[in-house]
C-alpha positions as CSV (number, residue, x, y, z in Angstrom):
1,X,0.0,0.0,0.0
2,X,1.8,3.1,-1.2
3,X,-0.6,5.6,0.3
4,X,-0.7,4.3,3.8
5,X,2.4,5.2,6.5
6,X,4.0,3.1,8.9
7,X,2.8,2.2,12.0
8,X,5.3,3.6,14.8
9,X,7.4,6.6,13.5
10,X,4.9,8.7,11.5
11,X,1.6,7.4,13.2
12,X,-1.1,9.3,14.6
13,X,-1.3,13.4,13.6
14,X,2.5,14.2,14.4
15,X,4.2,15.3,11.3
16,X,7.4,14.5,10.0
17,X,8.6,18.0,11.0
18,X,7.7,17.7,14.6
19,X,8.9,14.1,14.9
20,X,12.6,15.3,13.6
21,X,12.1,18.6,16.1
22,X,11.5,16.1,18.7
23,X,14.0,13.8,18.0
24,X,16.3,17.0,17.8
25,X,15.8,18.1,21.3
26,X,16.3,14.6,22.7
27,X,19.6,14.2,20.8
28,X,20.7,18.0,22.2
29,X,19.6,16.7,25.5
30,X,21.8,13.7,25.6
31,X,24.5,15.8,24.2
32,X,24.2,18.0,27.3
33,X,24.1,15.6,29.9
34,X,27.4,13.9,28.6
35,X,28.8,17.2,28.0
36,X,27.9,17.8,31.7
37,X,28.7,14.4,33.0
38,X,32.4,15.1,31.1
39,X,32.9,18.1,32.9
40,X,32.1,16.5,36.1
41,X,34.4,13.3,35.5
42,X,37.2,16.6,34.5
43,X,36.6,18.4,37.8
44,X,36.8,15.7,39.8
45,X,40.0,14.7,38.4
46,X,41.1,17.9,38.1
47,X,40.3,18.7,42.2
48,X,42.3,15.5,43.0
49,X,45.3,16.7,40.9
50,X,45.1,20.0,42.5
51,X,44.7,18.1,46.1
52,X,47.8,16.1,45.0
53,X,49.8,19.3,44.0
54,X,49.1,20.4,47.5
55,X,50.4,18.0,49.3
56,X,53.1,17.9,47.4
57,X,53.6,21.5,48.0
58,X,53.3,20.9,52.0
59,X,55.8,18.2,51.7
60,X,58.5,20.1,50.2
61,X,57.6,23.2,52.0
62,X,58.2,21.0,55.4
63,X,61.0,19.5,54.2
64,X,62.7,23.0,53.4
65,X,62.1,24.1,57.3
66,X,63.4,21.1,58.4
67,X,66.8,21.9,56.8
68,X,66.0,25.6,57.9
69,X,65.5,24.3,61.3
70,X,68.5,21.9,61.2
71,X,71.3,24.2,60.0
72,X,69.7,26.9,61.9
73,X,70.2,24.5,65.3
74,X,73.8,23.3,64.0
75,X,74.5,27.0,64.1
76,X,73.1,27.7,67.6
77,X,74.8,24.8,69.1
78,X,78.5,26.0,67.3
79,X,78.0,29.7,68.6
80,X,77.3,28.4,72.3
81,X,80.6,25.8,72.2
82,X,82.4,28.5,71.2
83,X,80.7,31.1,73.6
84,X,81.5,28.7,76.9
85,X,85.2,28.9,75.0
86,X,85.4,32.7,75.2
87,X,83.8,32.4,78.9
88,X,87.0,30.2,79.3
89,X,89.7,32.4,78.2
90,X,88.1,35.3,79.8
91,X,87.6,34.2,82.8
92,X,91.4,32.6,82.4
93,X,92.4,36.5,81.0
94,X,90.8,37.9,84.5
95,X,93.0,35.3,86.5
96,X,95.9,36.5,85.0
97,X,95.1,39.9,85.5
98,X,94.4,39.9,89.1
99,X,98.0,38.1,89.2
100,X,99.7,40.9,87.8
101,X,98.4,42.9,89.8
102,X,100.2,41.4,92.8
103,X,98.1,38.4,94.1
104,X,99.1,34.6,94.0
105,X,98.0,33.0,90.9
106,X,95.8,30.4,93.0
107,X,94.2,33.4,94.4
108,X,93.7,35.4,91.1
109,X,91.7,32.1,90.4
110,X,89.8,31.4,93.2
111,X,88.5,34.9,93.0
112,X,87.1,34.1,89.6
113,X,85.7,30.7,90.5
114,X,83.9,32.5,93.5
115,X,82.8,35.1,91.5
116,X,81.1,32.2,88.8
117,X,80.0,30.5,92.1
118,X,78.2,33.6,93.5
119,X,76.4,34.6,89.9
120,X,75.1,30.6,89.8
121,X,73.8,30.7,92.9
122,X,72.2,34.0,92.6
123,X,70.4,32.7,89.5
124,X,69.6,29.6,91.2
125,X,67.8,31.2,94.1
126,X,65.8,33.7,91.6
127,X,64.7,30.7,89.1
128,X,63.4,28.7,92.6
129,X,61.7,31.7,93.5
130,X,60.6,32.3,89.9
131,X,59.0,28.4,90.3
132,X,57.5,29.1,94.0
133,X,55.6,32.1,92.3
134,X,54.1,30.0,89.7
135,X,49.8,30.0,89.8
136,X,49.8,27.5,87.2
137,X,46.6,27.8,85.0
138,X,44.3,29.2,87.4
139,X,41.7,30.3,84.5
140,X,41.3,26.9,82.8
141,X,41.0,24.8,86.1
142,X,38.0,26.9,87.5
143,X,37.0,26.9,83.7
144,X,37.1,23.2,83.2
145,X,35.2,22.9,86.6
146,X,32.7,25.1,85.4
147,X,31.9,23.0,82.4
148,X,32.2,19.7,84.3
149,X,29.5,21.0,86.6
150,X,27.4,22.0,84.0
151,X,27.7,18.6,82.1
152,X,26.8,17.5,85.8
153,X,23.5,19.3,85.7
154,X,24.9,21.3,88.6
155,X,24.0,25.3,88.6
156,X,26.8,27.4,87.4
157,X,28.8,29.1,89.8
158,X,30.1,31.6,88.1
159,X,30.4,32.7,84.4
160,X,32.3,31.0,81.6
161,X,32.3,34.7,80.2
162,X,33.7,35.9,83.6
163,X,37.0,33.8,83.0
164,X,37.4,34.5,79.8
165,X,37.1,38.0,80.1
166,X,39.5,38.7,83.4
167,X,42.7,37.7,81.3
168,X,44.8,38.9,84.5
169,X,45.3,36.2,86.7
170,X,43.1,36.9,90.2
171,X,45.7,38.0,93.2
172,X,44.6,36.5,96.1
């Protein structure tokens, strides 16, 4: 029958412009979505590339303080060695002095060691009294009761707000 159409494609009052306009948009549509699901796989892979880089970045950052850190150190420790040498020789240059100037050279010393002995034990006495002063933390203790109260169900007994704010320790 050459006047009849198919069943399926063309059937019913759809045109054959509409069905093409139709199948038109659906293609477009597909395209879109795999346009959109491509440029989702490429972000993804493109944030995990860029997390990668990062750590990268962090690791060679820390690694460079490290040998900051480590020549830096090598350098304190060779400037103190060769500080308790000058304390040495100086205190060995005073000895001599003090002989010259007309006292036995087991004197000249003793008088230097003394000297050492008194500034150590000055300095000893002012860090123990340093120590004795100490409050410790003072803030978080009655802080940390305060919340530990609270998780209690107890009432407050003073204000977190209170602490927080005083940032003097409280002379009693």
């Amino acid at each position: 029958m050459a006047g009849t159409q198919p069943e399926g494609r063309n059937a019913g009052n759809a045109s054959p412009r509409d069905e093409r306009g139709a199948e038109f948009e659906q293609e477009q549509t597909q395209r879109h979505e795999q346009t959109l699901r491509e440029l989702r796989e490429a972000a993804s892979a493109d944030l995990q590339r860029l997390v990668e880089l990062q750590r990268e970045i962090a690791a060679l950052e820390l690694s460079r303080e490290g040998r900051t850190m480590a020549i830096g150190s090598g350098m304190l420790v060779v400037a103190l060695v060769v500080g308790h040498l000058v304390l040495i020789l100086a205190s060995v240059t005073i000895a001599l002095g003090i002989t010259a100037a007309g006292l036995a050279a087991w004197l000249s010393f003793l008088i230097v060691t003394g000297a050492y002995l008194l500034s150590a034990v000055l300095l000893l006495f002012l860090g123990v009294r340093r120590f004795k002063r100490r409050q410790g933390i003072p803030q978080t203790k009655a802080a940390v009761r305060e919340i530990f109260g609270v998780l209690r169900r107890r009432e407050p007994t003073g204000s977190l707000l209170d602490l927080v704010g005083d940032r003097q320790p409280k002379q009693t």
